[in-house]
N, C-alpha and C positions, 0 to 999 in steps of 0.2 A: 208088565208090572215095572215101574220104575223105580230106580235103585234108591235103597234108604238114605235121606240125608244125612250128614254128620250134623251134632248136635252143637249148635251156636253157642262158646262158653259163654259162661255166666258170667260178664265183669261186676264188679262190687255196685257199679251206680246201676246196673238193671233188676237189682233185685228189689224184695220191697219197698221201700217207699220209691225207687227211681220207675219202679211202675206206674206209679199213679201219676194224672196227669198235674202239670206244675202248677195248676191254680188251688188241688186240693194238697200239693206241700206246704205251700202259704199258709194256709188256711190255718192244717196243722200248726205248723210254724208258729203263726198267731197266737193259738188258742196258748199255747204249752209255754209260751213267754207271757204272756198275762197271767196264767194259772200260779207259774215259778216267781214273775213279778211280784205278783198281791204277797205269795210267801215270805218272802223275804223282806218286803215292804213290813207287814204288820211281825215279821220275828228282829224289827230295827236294823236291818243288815247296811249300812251305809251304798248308794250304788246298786240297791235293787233294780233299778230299773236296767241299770246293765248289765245286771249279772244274769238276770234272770234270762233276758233274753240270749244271752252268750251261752248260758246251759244249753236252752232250749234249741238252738242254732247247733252247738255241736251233738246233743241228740239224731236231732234230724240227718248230717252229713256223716256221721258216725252209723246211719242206719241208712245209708245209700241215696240221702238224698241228691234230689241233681239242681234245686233250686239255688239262686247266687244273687247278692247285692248287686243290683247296675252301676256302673262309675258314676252317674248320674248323681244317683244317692249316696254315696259315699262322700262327693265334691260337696253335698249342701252339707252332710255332719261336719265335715270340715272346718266351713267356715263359718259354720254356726257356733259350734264348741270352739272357735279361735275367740269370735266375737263374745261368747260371756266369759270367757278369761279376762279379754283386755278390758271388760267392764270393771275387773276386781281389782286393774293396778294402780298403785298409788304413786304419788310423789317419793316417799320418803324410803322405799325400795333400793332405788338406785344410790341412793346415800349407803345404806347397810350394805351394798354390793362394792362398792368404791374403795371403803374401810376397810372391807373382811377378802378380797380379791383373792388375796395369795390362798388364802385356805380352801375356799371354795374352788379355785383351780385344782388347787391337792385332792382334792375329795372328787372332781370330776374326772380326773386324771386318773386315777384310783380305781374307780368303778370302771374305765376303760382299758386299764390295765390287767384285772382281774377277769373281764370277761372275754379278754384277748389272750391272756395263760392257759384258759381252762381249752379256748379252741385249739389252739395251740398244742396242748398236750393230748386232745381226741384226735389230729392229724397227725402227732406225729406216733400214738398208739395205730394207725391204721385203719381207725374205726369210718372213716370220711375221706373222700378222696380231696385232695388238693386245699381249693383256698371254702371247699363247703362249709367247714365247720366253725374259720373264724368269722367268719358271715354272721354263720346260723348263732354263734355266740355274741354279735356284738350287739354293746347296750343302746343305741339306737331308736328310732321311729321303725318297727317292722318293716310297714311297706316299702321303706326307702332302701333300708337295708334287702330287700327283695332285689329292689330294679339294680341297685347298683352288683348284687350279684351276679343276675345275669347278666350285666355289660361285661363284666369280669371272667365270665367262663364258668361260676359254679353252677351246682346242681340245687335250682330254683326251689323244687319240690321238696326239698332235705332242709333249706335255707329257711323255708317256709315254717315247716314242719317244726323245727327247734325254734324259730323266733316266735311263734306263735302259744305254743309250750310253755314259754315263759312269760310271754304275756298274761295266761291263764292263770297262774300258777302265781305270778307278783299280783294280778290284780286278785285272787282268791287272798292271798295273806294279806294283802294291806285291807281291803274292804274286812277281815276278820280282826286283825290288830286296831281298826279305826270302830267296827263295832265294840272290840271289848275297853277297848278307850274311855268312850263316852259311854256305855253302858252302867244307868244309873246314876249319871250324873247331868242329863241335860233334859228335859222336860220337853217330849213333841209338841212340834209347831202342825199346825193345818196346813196345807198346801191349798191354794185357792188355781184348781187348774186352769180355770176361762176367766179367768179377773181381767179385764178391762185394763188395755194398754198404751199407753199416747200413740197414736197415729202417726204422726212426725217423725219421733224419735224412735219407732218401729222400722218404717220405711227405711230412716238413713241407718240404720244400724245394718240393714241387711244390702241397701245400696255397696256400704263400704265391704260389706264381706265378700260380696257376689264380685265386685270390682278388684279385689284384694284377692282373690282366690286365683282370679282368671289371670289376672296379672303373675301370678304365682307359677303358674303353668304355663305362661307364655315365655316369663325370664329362665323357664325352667330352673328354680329351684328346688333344693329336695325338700319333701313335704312341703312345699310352696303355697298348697292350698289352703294350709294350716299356716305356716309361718308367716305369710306377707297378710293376711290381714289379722293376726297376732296383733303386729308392728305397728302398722297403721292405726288399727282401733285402739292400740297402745296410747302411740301418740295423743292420737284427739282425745281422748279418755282424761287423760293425765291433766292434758292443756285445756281444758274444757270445751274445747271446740264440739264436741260430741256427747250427749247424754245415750249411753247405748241402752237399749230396750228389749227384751227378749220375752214371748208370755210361756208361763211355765208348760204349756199343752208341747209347743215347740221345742223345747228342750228335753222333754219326757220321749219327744217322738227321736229326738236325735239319738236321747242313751241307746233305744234299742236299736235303733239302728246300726249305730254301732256294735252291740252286741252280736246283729248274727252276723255283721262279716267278721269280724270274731271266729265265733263259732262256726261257722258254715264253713272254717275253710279246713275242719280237719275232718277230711271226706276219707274212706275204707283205703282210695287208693294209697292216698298219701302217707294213711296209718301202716299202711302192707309194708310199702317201701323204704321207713325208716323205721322198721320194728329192730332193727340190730343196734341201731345210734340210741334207741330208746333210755337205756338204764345210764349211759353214760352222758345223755344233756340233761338226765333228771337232777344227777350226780352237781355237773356243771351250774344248774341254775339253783341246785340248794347253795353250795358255794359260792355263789354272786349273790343270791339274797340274805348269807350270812355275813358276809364281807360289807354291801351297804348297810346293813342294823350298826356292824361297829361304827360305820363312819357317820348315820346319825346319831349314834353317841357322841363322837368328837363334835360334833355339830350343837349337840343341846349345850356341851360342858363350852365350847368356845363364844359360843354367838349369842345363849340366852334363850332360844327361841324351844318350842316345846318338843316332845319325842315324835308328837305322833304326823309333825309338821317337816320334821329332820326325816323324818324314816320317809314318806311319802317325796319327800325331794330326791331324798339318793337311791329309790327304787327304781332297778334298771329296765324303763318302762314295760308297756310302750306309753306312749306319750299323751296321746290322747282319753288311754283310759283310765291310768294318774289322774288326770285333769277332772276326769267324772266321778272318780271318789273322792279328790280333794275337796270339789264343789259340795258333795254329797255332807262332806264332816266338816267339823267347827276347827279348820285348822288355817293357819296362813297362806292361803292361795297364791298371791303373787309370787312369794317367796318360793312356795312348790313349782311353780311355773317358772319361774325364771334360771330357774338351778337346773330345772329338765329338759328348756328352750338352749341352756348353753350348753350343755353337756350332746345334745343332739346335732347344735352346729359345730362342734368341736369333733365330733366323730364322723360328720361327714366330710365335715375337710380335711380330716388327717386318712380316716377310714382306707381308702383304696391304697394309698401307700403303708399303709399299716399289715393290710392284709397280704399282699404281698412279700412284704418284708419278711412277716411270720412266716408263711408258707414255704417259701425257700429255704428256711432254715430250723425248718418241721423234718 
C-alpha cells in the first residue's frame, strides 16, 4: 500500500474560479461587465463603461481568478484613449496655461507633496519597508510608478496594491461627484455605436497612434505609449494637419478594457499580502483626495473654470481613467489633460530622486 500523499495547499488562484478553465473566466468576465455596464449606463453614472467593467474585473481576481489583460491590449487602450484626447485639444489651452503657470505648478507641486508626506509618514510608522510606500503613494501613472519601483528595489506587489487602491477609490469618487454634478441638469444624448466613420481620417488617426506608441516604447519613455501619441496627435490636431476619427464601438471597447486591467489586478494573493498596509493607504488616499478638492477650489476661485473640471484635473490619477470620465462628463477636457499630463511628467522626472530622498530620512 503506498504511503498517503500530503495534501497540495490550496493557493488563493486555485480555488474557485482559478479552476475553471480561462476561456470560461472571460466568458464570466464578460457577462458581469456588460450586466454592471447596462447598470450604470441607464442609473446615468458618467464612465459606465469603465466602471462597470473594473467592478466586474476586480470581482473575478478577488474570487481567484487567474485570467490577465495581454500587453497587447493594454498598448491599443493606450493609444487609443491618447488619440481621442488629442482630438479635444485646442489652441487657446496653451494661452491659459502660459498666464496661469505659476499656480498650476503650485497646485501640481501640491498634490505631489501630499502624496509624498503621507508615504513618508507609513515608512517612517514601519508599516512598509523601505522606499514601498512612497511608490505605492505617489500621484503618478500606476503602471509607471510600478516599473520604476521595481528598478528601485521596492516591493512591486505592495506598490501595486496601493496605486491601484487609489485608482479605484479616485475614479469611484469622481465618476460619483461628475454624476451628482450633471444630475438633472443635462438632457441624454443617443450614442450611435456603428455610425459610419470617414475611412481616411480613421486610418491616419490610428496610423499616428500605433506609430506614436511604438515610438514611445522604443525611446522608452514612461507611459510612452500614452504620452508620445498624446503629443503628436496633439500637434496635428491643433495645426490641422490631422482631423482625428474614432467610432464610438472602439472607444466603448477601450473603457473596458481598461476596466479589467484595473480590476483584475487585485487578485487574493495580493489582497493577503497587504492586508496590514490596508487601513493606513485607505487613510492616506482619503487624505490626498481631500487635499486635491481644496486645490480645485483654489482653481475654480483663480482661473474661472468650473468645480467639476478643477476637481477632475487635480485628482491624483491614474491618468488614463481621469481621461474616461472626463470624456464621459461635460467638463473641459483639454484642460483636465493637460494639468494631469504635467503633473505625471513632473513626477517622473523628479519621482526617483524624491523617493529616495524621503526614504533616507523615514
Amino acid at each position: 500500500m503506498k504511503p498517503e500523499q500530503p495534501a497540495t495547499p490550496m493557493t488563493p488562484e486555485s480555488s474557485r474560479l482559478g479552476r475553471l478553465p480561462r476561456i470560461w473566466q472571460w466568458c464570466l468576465l464578460g457577462v458581469l461587465s456588460l450586466l454592471l455596464a447596462a447598470l450604470f449606463e441607464m442609473a446615468g453614472i458618467p464612465a459606465g463603461l469603465l466602471m462597470g467593467p473594473m467592478v466586474a474585473g476586480a470581482l473575478v481576481g478577488m474570487n481567484g481568478g487567474t485570467i490577465r489583460l495581454p500587453r497587447q491590449f493594454i498598448f491599443c487602450v493606450q493609444f487609443v484613449l491618447a488619440m481621442m484626447i488629442a482630438g479635444s485639444m485646442r489652441p487657446d489651452l496653451f494661452a491659459t496655461f502660459s498666464s496661469n503657470w505659476p499656480l498650476f505648478l503650485a497646485v501640481i507641486l501640491s498634490v505631489i507633496g501630499v502624496s509624498t508626506l503621507c508615504g513618508w509618514t507609513i515608512t517612517r510608522m514601519r508599516i512598509l519597508p523601505g522606499t514601498t510606500a512612497i511608490w505605492g503613494s505617489s500621484a503618478g501613472a500606476a503602471s509607471t510608478m510600478l516599473l520604476m519601483a521595481d528598478a528601485y528595489g521596492a516591493d512591486a506587489r505592495l506598490v501595486a496594491f496601493m496605486q491601484y487602491l487609489r485608482v479605484v477609490c479616485v475614479a469611484g469618487a469622481a465618476t460619483m461627484v461628475a454624476h451628482l454634478w450633471v444630475s438633472g441638469t443635462e438632457a441624454e444624448t443617443a450614442t450611435h455605436w456603428f455610425a459610419p466613420v470617414a475611412a481616411l481620417p480613421f486610418l491616419a488617426t490610428l496610423a499616428v497612434g500605433i506609430v506614436g506608441g511604438f515610438l514611445g516604447k522604443l525611446l522608452r519613455v514612461p507611459a510612452g505609449a500614452f504620452l508620445v501619441p498624446f503629443a503628436i496627435g496633439s500637434a496635428l490636431n491643433v495645426s490641422g494637419m490631422l482631423t482625428i476619427e474614432l467610432p464610438q464601438w472602439l472607444l466603448a471597447l477601450s473603457f473596458a478594457l481598461l476596466g479589467w486591467n484595473i480590476g483584475l489586478g487585485f487578485t487574493r494573493s495580493i489582497i493577503a499580502h497587504a492586508r496590514r498596509a490596508f487601513v493606513p493607504t485607505v487613510v492616506s488616499i482619503l487624505v490626498l483626495m481631500a487635499s486635491s478638492g481644496l486645490l480645485a477650489l483654489l482653481l475654480t476661485k483663480a482661473v474661472g473654470i468650473d468645480p467639476l473640471t478643477a476637481y477632475l484635473a487635480t485628482s491624483p490619477g491614474g491618468l488614463d481613467s481621469i481621461a474616461v470620465i472626463a470624456a464621459s462628463s461635460d467638463v473641459d477636457l483639454p484642460f483636465v489633460m493637460a494639468l494631469q499630463t504635467a503633473r505625471l511628467l513632473i513626477i517622473t522626472l523628479i519621482g526617483p530622486a524624491l523617493a529616495r530622498f524621503v526614504a533616507d530620512r523615514a
